[in-house]
C-alpha positions in Angstrom: -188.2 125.2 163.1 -186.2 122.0 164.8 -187.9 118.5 165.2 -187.5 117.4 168.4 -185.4 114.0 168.4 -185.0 111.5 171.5 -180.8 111.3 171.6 -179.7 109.8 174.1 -176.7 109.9 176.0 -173.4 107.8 176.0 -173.1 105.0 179.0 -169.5 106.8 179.3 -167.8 110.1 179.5 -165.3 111.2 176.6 -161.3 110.6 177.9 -159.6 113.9 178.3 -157.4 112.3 174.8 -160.2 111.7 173.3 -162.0 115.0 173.9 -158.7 117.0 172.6 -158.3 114.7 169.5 -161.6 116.4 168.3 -160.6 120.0 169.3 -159.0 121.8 167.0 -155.4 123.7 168.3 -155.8 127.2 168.8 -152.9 127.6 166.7 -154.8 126.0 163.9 -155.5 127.9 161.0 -158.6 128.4 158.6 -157.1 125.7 156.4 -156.6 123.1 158.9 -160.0 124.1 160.3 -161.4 123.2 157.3 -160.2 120.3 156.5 -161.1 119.3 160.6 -164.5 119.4 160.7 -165.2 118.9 156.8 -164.9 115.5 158.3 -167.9 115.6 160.7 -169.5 116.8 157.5 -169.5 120.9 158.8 -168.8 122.9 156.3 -166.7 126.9 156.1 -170.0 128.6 157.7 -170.3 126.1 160.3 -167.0 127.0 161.3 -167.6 130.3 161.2 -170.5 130.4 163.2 -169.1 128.1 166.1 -166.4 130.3 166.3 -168.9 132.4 167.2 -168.8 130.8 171.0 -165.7 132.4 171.3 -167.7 135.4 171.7 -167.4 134.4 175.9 -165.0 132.6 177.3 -160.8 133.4 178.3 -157.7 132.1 176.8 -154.5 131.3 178.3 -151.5 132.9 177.4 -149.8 129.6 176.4 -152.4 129.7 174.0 -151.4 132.4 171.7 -147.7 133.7 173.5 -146.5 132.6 169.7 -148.3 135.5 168.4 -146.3 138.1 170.3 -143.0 136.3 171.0 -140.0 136.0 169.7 -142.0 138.2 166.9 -145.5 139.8 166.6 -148.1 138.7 164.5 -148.1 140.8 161.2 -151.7 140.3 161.7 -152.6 141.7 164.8 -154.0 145.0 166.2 -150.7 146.9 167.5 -152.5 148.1 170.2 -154.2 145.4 170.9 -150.9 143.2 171.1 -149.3 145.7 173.3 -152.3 144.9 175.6 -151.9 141.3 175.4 -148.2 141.4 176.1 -149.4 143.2 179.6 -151.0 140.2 180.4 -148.0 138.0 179.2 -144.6 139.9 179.6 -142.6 136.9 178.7 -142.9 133.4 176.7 -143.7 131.7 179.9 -146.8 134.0 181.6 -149.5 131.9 182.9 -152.4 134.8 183.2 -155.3 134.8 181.0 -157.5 137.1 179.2 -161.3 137.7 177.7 -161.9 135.8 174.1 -163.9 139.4 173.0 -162.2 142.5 174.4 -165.8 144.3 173.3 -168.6 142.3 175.3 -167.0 139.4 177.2 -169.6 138.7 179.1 -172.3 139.3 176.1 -173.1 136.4 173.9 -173.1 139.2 170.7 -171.3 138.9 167.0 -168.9 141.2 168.8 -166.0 138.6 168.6 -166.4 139.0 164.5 -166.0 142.7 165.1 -163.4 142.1 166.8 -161.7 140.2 163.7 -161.9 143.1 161.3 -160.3 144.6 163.5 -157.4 142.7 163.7 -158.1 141.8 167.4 -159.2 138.1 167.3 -156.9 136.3 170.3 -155.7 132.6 168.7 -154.9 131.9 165.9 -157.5 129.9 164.8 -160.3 133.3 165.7 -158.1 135.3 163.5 -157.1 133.2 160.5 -161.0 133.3 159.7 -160.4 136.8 158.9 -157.5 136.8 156.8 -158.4 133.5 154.7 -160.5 134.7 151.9 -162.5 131.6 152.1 -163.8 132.7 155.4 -163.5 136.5 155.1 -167.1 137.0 153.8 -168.9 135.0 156.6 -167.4 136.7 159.4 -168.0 140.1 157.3 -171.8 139.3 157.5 -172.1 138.1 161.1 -169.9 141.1 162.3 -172.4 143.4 160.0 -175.7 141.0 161.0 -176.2 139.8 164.3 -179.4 137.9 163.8 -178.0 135.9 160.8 -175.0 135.1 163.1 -178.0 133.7 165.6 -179.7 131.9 162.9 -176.2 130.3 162.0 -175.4 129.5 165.2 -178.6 127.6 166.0 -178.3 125.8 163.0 -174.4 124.7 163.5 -174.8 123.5 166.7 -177.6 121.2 165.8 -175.6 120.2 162.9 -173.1 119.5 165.9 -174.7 118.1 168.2 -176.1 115.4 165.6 -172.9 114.0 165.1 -172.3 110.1 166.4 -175.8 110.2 167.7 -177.0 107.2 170.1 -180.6 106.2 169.5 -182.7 103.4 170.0 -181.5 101.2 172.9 -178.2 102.2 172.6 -177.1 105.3 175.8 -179.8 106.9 178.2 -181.6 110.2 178.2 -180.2 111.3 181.9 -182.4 113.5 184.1 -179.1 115.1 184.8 -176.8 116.2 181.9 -173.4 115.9 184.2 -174.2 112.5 185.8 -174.9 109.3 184.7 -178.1 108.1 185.9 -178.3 105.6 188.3 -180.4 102.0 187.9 -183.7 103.4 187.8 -185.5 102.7 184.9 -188.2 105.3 185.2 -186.6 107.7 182.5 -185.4 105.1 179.8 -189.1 103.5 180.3 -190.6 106.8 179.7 -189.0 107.4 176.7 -189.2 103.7 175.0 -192.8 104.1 175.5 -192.8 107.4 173.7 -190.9 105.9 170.9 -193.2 102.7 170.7 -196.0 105.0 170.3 -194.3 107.3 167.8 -193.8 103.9 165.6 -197.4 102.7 165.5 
């Protein structure tokens, strides 16, 4: 069970630099990963079970066209890089494919199956596999979808507690996308709630 916490929300959007500073390279691998987010204070099954969101999404071919080209990655599925190099018959393709070749459109622990099987599509999915530091978590979430859930849930809190505004500091927007505008009726709302929460 989660406490609920009043976070508020930055005055400002992230840059597009500053956004990619924080993301890991799909090229990464379970090393760098590591060492990434061990400074946010997430640990090997955090990154494990984010990974996890890969479970729906696409990737561009730029993305992972090292793996096939100028030579395969030892790594991968054969048949699954044959597939991939249909999408991207050259170094320079542009076309994308699905994250999890299972259940794309299924948030599942399908996209650790697809691991042990040799068919994760960056780098950075697949290198969780084959590090042995990682090997065992994606083992249990491929074998135990619930714990994968439970993992999940609890990572992305972890995340989303990370350089957290409180207090005065941001706004809670009515409208995650948009800043609010000047009307006070949300921000009053809440500062009541937390005046009350501190008698």
């Amino acid at each position: 069970m989660y406490s609920v916490e009043l976070w508020r929300d930055g005055l400002t959007f992230a840059t597009r630099d500053a956004t990619v500073a924080n993301l890991p390279a799909p090229t990464s691998n379970a090393s760098v990963l590591i060492t990434s987010l061990a400074t946010k204070n997430l640990d090997a099954t955090d990154l494990v079970a984010l990974s996890g969101g890969h479970t729906i999404g696409i990737g561009h071919c730029a993305s992972f066209i090292e793996r096939l080209y100028p030579t395969q990655d030892p790594t991968m599925d054969e048949t699954f890089a044959e597939d991939l190099k249909e999408t991207c018959p050259t170094e320079n393709s542009n076309s994308t494919t699905v994250l999890d070749t299972r259940t794309p459109n299924k948030f599942d622990n399908k996209y650790y199956v697809d691991l042990v099987n040799r068919q994760g599509l960056f780098t950075s999915d697949q290198d969780l596999y084959t590090d042995g530091r990682t090997r065992p978590i994606v083992e249990s979430f491929a074998n135990n979808q619930k714990l994968f859930f439970e993992n999940f849930v609890y990572s992305m809190v972890k995340m989303g507690q990370l350089s957290l505004l409180t207090g005065k500091h941001g706004e809670i927007r009515a409208n995650c996308s948009v800043r609010n505008s000047d009307g006070p009726y949300i921000s009053s709302v809440v500062d009541d709630d937390e005046a009350d929460s501190e008698l």
